[in-house]
C-alpha positions as CSV (number, residue, x, y, z in Angstrom):
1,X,-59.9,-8.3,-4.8
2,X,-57.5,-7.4,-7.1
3,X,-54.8,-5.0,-6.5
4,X,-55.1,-1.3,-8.3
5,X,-52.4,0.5,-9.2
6,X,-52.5,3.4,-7.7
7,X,-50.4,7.1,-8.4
8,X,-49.0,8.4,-5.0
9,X,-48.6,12.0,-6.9
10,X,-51.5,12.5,-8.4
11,X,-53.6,11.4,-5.2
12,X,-51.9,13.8,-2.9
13,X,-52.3,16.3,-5.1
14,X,-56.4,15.7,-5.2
15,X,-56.9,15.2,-1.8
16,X,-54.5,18.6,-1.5
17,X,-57.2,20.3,-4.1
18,X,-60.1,19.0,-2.0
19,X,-59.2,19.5,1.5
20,X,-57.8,22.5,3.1
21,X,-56.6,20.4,6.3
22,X,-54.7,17.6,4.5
23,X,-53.0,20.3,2.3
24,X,-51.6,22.2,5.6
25,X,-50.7,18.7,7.0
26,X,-49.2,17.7,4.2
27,X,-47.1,20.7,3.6
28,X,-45.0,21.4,7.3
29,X,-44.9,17.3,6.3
30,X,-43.3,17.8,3.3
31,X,-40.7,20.5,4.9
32,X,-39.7,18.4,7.6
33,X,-38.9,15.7,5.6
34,X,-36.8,18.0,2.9
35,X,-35.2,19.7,5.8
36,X,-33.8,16.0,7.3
37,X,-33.1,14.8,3.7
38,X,-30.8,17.8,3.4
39,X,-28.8,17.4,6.4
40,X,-28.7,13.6,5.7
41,X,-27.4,14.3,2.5
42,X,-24.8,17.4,3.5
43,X,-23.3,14.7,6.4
44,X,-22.9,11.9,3.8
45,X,-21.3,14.3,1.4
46,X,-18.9,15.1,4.2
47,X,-18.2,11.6,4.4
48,X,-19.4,11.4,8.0
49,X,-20.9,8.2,9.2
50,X,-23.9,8.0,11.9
51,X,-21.5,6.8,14.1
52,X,-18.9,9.8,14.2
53,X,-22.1,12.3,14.2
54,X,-23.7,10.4,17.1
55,X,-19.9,10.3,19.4
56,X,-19.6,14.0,18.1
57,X,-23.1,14.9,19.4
58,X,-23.1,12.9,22.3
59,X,-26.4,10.8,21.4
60,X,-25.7,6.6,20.6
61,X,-26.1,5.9,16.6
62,X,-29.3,4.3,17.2
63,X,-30.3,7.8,18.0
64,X,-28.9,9.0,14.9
65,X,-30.6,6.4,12.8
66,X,-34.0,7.6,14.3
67,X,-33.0,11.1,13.2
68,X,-32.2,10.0,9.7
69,X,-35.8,8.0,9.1
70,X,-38.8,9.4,7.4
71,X,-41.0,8.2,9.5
72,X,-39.9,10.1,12.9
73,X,-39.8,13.1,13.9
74,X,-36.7,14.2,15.7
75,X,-36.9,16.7,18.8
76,X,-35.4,20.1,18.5
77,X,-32.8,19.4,20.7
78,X,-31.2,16.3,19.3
79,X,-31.7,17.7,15.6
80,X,-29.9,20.8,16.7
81,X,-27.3,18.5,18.4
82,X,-27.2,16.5,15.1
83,X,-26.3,19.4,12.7
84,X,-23.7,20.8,14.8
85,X,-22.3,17.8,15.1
86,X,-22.0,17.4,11.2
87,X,-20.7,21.0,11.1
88,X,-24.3,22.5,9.7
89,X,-26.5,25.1,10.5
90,X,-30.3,26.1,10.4
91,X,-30.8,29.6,8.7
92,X,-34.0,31.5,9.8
93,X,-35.5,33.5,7.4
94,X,-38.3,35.4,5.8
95,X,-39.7,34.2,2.7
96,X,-39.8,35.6,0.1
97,X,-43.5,35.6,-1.6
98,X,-42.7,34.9,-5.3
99,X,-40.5,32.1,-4.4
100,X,-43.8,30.8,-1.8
101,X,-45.6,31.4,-4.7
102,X,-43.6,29.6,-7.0
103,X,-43.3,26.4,-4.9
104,X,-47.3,25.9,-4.7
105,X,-47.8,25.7,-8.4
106,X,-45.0,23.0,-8.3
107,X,-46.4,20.0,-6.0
108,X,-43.8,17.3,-6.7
């Protein structure tokens, strides 16, 4: 069988269209990896490594690297411990419905 190229995008956004469920999944998805891509990002800007973060929060680096991947989800607790550690904060707040709005017309 031969391989198919396939577009990641544009199936997403299909399977968004067509089911309700997958586009709910996908989106608090979506946010929770932006959210970790941020802090990622901010720490490395700071020039903080994963071992500094992980000695500041009291977790081991290995930790930190689990933190740091796509593919897991971090408890509350340790993410918390994470962005304190690299001098961040999580602001709370309501949104705002144009910019809600806004965002859905704009997939990737």
């Amino acid at each position: 069988m031969p391989f198919r190229k396939l577009d990641v995008k544009a199936e997403i956004q299909h399977r968004c269209d067509k089911d309700p469920e997958f586009k709910e999944a996908y989106d608090i998805i979506d946010k929770e990896y932006t959210l970790i891509e941020k802090a990622v990002l901010m720490r490395k800007e700071q020039g903080y490594t994963q071992k500094q973060i992980a000695q500041q929060a009291g977790l081991t680096q290995q930790v930190i690297s689990r933190i740091e991947r796509l593919d897991n989800t971090p408890t509350l607790r340790n993410f918390i411990k994470y962005l304190d550690a690299a001098g961040l904060e999580l602001i709370i707040k309501k949104k705002d419905k144009e910019s809600k709005e806004e965002k859905e017309k704009v997939l990737f």
